[in-house]
Every structure is written in C-alpha cells, then in structure tokens.
FIKOLZA-1660 file (N, C-alpha, C; in steps of 0.1 Angstrom, whole numbers, plus 5000, padded with zeros to 4 digits):
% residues 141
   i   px   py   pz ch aa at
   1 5132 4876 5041  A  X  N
   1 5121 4877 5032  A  X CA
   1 5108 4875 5040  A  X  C
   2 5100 4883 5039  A  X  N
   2 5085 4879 5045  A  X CA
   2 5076 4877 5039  A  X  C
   3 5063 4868 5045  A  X  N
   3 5057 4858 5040  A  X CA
   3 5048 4871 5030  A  X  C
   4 5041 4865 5019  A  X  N
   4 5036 4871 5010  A  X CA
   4 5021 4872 5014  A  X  C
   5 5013 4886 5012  A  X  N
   5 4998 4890 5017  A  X CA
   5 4993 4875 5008  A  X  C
   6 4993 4873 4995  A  X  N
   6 4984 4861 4993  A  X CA
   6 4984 4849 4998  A  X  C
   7 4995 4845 5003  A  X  N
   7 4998 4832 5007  A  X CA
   7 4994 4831 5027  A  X  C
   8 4992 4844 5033  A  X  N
   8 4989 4843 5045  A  X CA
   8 4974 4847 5047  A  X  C
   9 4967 4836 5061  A  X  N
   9 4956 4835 5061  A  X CA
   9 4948 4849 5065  A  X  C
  10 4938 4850 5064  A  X  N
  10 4931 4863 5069  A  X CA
  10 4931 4865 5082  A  X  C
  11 4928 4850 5088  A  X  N
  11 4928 4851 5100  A  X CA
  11 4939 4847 5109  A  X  C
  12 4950 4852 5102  A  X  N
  12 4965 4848 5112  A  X CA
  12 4963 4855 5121  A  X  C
  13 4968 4849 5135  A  X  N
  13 4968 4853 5149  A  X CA
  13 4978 4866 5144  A  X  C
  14 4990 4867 5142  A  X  N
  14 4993 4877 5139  A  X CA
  14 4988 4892 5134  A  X  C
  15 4982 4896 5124  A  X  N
  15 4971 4899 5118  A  X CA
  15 4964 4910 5128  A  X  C
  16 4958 4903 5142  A  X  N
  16 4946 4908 5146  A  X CA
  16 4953 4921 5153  A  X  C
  17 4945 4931 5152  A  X  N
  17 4949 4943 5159  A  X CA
  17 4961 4946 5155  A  X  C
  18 4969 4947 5147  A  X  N
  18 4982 4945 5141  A  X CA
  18 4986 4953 5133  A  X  C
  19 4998 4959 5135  A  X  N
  19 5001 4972 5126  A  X CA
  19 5006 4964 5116  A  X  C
  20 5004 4965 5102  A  X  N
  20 5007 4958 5092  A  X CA
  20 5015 4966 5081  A  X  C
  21 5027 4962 5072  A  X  N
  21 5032 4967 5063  A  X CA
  21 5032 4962 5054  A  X  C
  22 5026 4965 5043  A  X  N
  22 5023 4957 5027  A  X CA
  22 5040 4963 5016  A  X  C
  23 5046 4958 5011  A  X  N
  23 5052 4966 5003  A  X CA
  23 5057 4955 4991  A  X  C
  24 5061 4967 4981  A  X  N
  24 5067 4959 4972  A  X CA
  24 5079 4948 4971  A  X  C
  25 5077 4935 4965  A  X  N
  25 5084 4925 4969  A  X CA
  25 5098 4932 4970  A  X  C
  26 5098 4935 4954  A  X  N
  26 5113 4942 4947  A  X CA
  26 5120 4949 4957  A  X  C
  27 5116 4957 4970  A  X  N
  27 5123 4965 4978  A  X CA
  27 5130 4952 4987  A  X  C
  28 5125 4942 4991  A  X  N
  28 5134 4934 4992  A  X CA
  28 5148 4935 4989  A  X  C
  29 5149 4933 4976  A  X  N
  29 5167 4941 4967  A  X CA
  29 5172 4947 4966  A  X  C
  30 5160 4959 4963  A  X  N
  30 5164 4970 4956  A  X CA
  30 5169 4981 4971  A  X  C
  31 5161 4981 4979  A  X  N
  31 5163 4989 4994  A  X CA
  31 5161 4984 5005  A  X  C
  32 5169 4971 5007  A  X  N
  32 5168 4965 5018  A  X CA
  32 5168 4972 5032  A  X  C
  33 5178 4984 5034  A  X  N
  33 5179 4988 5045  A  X CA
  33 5163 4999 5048  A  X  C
  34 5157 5003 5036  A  X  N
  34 5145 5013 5043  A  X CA
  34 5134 5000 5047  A  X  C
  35 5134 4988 5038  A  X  N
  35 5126 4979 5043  A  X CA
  35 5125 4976 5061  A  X  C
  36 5140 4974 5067  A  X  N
  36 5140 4970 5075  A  X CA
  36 5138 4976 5088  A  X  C
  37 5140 4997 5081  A  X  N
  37 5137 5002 5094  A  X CA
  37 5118 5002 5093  A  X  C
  38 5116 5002 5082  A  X  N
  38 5099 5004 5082  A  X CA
  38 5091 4992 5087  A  X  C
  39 5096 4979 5089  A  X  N
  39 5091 4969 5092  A  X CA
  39 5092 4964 5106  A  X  C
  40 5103 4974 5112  A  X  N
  40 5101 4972 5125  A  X CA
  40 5088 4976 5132  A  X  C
  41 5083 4968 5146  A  X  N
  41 5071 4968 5149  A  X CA
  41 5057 4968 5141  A  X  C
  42 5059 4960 5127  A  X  N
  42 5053 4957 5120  A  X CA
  42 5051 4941 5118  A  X  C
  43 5045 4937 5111  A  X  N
  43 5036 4925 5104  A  X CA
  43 5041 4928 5089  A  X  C
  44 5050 4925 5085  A  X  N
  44 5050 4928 5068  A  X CA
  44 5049 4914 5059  A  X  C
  45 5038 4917 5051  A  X  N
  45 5039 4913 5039  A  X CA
  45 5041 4922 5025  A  X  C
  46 5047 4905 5017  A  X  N
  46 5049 4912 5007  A  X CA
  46 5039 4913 4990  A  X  C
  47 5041 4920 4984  A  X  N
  47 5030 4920 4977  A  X CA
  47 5037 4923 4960  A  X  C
  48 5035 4917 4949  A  X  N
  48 5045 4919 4936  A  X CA
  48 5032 4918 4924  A  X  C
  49 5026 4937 4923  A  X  N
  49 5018 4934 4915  A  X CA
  49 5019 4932 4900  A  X  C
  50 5030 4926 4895  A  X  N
  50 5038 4923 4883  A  X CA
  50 5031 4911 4880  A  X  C
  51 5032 4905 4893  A  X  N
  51 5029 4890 4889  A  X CA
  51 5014 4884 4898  A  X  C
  52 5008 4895 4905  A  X  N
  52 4995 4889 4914  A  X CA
  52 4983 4903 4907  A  X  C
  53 4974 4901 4903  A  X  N
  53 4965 4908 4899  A  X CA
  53 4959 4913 4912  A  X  C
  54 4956 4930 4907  A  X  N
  54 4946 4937 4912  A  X CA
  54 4935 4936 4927  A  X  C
  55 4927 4925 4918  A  X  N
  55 4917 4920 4917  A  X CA
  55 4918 4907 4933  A  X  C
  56 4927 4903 4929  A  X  N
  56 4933 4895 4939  A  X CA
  56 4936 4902 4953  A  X  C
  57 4945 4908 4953  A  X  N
  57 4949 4914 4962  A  X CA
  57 4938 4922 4969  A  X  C
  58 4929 4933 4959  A  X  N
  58 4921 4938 4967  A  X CA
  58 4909 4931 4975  A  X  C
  59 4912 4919 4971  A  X  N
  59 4898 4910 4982  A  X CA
  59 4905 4903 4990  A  X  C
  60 4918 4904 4990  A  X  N
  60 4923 4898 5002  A  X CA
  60 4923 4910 5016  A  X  C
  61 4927 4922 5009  A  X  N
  61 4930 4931 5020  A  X CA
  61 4915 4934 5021  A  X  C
  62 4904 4935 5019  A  X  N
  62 4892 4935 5021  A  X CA
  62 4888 4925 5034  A  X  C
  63 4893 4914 5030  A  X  N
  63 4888 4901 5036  A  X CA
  63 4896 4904 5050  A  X  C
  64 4908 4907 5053  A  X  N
  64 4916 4911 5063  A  X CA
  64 4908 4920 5069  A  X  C
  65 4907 4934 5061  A  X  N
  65 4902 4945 5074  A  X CA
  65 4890 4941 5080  A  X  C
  66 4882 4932 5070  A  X  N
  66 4867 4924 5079  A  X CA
  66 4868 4916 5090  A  X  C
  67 4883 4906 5087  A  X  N
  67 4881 4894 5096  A  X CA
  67 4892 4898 5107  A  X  C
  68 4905 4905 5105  A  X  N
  68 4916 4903 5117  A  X CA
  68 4914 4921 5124  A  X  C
  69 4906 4926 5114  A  X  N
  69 4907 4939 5122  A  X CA
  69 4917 4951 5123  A  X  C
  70 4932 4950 5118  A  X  N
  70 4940 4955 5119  A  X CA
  70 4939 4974 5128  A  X  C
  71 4952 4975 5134  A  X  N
  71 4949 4986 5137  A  X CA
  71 4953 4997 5128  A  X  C
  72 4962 4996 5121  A  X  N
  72 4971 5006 5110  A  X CA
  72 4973 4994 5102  A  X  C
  73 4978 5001 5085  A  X  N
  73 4985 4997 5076  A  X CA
  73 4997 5006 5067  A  X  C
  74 5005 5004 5066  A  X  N
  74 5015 5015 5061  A  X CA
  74 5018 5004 5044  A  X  C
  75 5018 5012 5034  A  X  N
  75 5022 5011 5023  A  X CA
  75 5037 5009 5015  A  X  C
  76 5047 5007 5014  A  X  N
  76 5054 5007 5008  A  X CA
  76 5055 5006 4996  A  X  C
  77 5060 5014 4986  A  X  N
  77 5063 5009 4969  A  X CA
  77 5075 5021 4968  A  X  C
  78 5079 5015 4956  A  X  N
  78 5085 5027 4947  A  X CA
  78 5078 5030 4935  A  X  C
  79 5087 5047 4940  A  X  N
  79 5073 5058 4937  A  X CA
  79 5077 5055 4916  A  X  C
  80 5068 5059 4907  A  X  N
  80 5068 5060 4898  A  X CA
  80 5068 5042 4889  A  X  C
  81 5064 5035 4897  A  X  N
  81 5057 5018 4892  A  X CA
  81 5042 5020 4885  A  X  C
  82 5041 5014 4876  A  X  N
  82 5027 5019 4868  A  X CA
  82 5019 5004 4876  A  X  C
  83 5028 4998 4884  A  X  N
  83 5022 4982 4889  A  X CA
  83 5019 4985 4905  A  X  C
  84 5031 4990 4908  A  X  N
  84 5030 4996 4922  A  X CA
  84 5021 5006 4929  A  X  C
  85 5019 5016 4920  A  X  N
  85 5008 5023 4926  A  X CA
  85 4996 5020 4927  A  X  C
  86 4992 5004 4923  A  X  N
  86 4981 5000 4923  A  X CA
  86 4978 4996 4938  A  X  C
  87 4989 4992 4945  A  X  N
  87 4985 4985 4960  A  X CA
  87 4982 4995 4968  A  X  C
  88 4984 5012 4963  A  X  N
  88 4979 5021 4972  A  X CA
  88 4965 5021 4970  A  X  C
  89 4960 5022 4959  A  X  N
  89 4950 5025 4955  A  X CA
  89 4941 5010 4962  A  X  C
  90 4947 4998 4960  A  X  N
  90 4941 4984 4966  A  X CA
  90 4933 4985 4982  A  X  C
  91 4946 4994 4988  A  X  N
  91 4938 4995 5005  A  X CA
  91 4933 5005 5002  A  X  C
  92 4932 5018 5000  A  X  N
  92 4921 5025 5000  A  X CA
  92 4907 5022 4993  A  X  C
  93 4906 5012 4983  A  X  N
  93 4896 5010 4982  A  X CA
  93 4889 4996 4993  A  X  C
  94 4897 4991 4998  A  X  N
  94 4895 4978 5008  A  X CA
  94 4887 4984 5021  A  X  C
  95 4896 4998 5022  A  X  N
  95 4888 5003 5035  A  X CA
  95 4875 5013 5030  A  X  C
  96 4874 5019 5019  A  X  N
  96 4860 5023 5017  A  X CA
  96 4851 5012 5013  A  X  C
  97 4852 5002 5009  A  X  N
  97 4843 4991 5006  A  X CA
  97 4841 4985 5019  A  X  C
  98 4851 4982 5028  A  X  N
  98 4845 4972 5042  A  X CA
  98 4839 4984 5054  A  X  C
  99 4840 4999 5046  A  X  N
  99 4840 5011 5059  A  X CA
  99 4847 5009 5070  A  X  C
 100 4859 5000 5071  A  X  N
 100 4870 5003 5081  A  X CA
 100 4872 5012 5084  A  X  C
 101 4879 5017 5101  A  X  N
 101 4881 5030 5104  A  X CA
 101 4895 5026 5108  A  X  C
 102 4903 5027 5098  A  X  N
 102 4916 5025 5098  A  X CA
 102 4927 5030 5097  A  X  C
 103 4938 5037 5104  A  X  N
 103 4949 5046 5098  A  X CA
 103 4956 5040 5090  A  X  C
 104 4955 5046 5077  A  X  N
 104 4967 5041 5065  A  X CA
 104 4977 5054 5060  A  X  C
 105 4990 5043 5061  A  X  N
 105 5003 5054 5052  A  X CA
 105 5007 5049 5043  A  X  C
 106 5011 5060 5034  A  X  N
 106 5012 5052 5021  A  X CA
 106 5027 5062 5020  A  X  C
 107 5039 5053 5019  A  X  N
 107 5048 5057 5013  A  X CA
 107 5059 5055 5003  A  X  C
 108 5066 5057 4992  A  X  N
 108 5070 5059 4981  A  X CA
 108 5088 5060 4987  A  X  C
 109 5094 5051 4975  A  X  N
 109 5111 5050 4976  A  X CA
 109 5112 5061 4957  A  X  C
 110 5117 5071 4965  A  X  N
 110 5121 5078 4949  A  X CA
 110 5135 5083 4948  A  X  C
 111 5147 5074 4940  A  X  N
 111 5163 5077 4944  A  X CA
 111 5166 5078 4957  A  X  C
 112 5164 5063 4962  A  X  N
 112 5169 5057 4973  A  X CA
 112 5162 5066 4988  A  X  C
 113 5151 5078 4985  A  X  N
 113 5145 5079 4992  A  X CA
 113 5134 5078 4997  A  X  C
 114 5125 5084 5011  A  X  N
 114 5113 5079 5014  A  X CA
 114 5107 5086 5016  A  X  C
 115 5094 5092 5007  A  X  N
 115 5081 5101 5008  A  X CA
 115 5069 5094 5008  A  X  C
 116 5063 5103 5025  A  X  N
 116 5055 5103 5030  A  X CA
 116 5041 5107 5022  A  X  C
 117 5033 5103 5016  A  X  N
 117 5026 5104 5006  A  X CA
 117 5006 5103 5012  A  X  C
 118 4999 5115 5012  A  X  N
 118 4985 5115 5019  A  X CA
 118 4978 5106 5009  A  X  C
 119 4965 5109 5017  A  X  N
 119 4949 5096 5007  A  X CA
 119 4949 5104 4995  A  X  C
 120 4948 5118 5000  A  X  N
 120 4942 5129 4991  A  X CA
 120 4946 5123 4978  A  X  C
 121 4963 5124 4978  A  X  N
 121 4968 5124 4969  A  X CA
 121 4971 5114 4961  A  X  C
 122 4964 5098 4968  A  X  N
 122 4963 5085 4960  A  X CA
 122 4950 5092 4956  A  X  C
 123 4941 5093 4964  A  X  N
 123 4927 5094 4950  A  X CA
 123 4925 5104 4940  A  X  C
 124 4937 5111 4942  A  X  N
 124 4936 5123 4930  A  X CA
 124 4946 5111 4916  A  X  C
 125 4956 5107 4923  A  X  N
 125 4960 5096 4915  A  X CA
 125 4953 5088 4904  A  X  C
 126 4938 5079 4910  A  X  N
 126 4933 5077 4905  A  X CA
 126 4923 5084 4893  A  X  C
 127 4925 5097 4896  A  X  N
 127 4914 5106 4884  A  X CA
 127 4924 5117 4880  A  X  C
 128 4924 5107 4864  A  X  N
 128 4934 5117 4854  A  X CA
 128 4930 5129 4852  A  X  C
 129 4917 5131 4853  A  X  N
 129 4914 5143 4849  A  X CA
 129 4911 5152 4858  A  X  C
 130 4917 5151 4873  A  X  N
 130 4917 5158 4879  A  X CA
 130 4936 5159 4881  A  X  C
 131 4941 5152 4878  A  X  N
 131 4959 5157 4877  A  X CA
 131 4962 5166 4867  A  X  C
 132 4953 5164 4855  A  X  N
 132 4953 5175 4843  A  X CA
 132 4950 5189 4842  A  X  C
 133 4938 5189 4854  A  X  N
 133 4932 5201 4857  A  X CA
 133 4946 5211 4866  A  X  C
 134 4952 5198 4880  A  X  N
 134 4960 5206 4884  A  X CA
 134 4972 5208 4878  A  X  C
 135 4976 5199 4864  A  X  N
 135 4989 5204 4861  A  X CA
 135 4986 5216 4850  A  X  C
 136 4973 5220 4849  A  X  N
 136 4971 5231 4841  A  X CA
 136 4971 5239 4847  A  X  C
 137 4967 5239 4861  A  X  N
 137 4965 5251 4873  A  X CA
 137 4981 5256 4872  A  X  C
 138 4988 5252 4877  A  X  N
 138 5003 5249 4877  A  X CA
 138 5010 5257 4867  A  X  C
 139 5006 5253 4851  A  X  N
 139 5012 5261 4843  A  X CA
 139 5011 5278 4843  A  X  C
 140 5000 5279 4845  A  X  N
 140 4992 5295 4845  A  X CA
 140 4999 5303 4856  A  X  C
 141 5006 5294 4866  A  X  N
 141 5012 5303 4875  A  X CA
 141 5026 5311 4875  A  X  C
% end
C-alpha cells in the first residue's frame, strides 16, 4: 500500500524531480499486478476521490508542481468512474494554473486492461458539448 497524495508533504525529499504516479486507491484490489508494473521507478501515491474532494486534491498537486518540482506524473484510474476521472482532470488543471512544464500520462484500467489516454482527450472530457458535437459527427458517418 502507498502512502496517500494527502497525507504526504509537498515537500518530501522524495517528490523533488521525481517521476510520480497518482492512482486510484481501489487498484490497489481490484489490479494489483498493473499497479505494480506502473509504479516501478515511480513515487506512487494514492488518491480515493470517493472519499477526498476535488478541491482538495487539486491544491495539493498544485502546491507540489510549485514546491518539489516534479519531472513527470502518470495517472492511473479505471476508465469509466464518474469519481475517477476527476484526478485527470485535477493535474491538468494543477499544471495550467501553476504553468508547469510537465510531462503527464494519463492512463485508464478498462476489463483488466491498460489505455494510454492523451490531454486532448481529458479536456474534451471536460466539455460535454464538445463530446456531443463529436458523437454527432460520428453518427452521420
């Protein structure tokens, strides 16, 4: 089990310049073995937006890319969480608020597998009415 993004300091020695892995607590259980190859050469915390608000989280990872610097962060959830998709959306907005110049991956467990998932397609995420447009484009075809 690894220590939880809220409960570790911003400024853990670990942290600095540090490729970091955020993911859903729940993969802990549910996919232990993708956890373990993704967290190699990583820093992983864990993150359970079921039970930690939004709000929280995104001023923590905020407060991180300001203070430890990180060099990468990679994402973990499973895909199709109406709670989980929020932690993608949490670091992309952490690095356009602090203008971090930061590589981030964001990827998704869907039936025991693992997709590699772009920004593009978290911030199209966030604007319904641009998913509607493309699932209309879609039908016409």
């Amino acid at each position: 089990m690894s220590p939880r993004l809220l409960s570790t300091s911003v400024n853990a020695g670990k942290l600095r310049d540090a490729r970091i892995l955020l993911y859903s607590r729940c993969i802990e259980e549910e996919h232990p073995e993708i956890l373990r190859e993704l967290r190699d050469g990583r820093v992983a915390l864990s993150v359970c937006l079921t039970e930690e608000h939004i709000n929280d989280v995104g001023f923590k990872l905020s407060t991180i890319l300001m203070m430890a610097r990180p060099r990468e962060i990679s994402v973990l959830t499973m895909d199709g969480s109406p709670h989980c998709i929020q932690l993608h959306f949490a670091i992309q907005q952490s690095r356009r608020l602090t203008g971090a110049e930061i590589e981030i991956h964001h990827y998704v467990i869907e039936k025991g597998k693992v997709y590699e998932v772009d920004g593009a397609t978290i911030r199209t995420a966030r604007h319904l009415s641009e998913v509607q447009k493309l699932r209309s484009l879609t039908k016409t075809l």
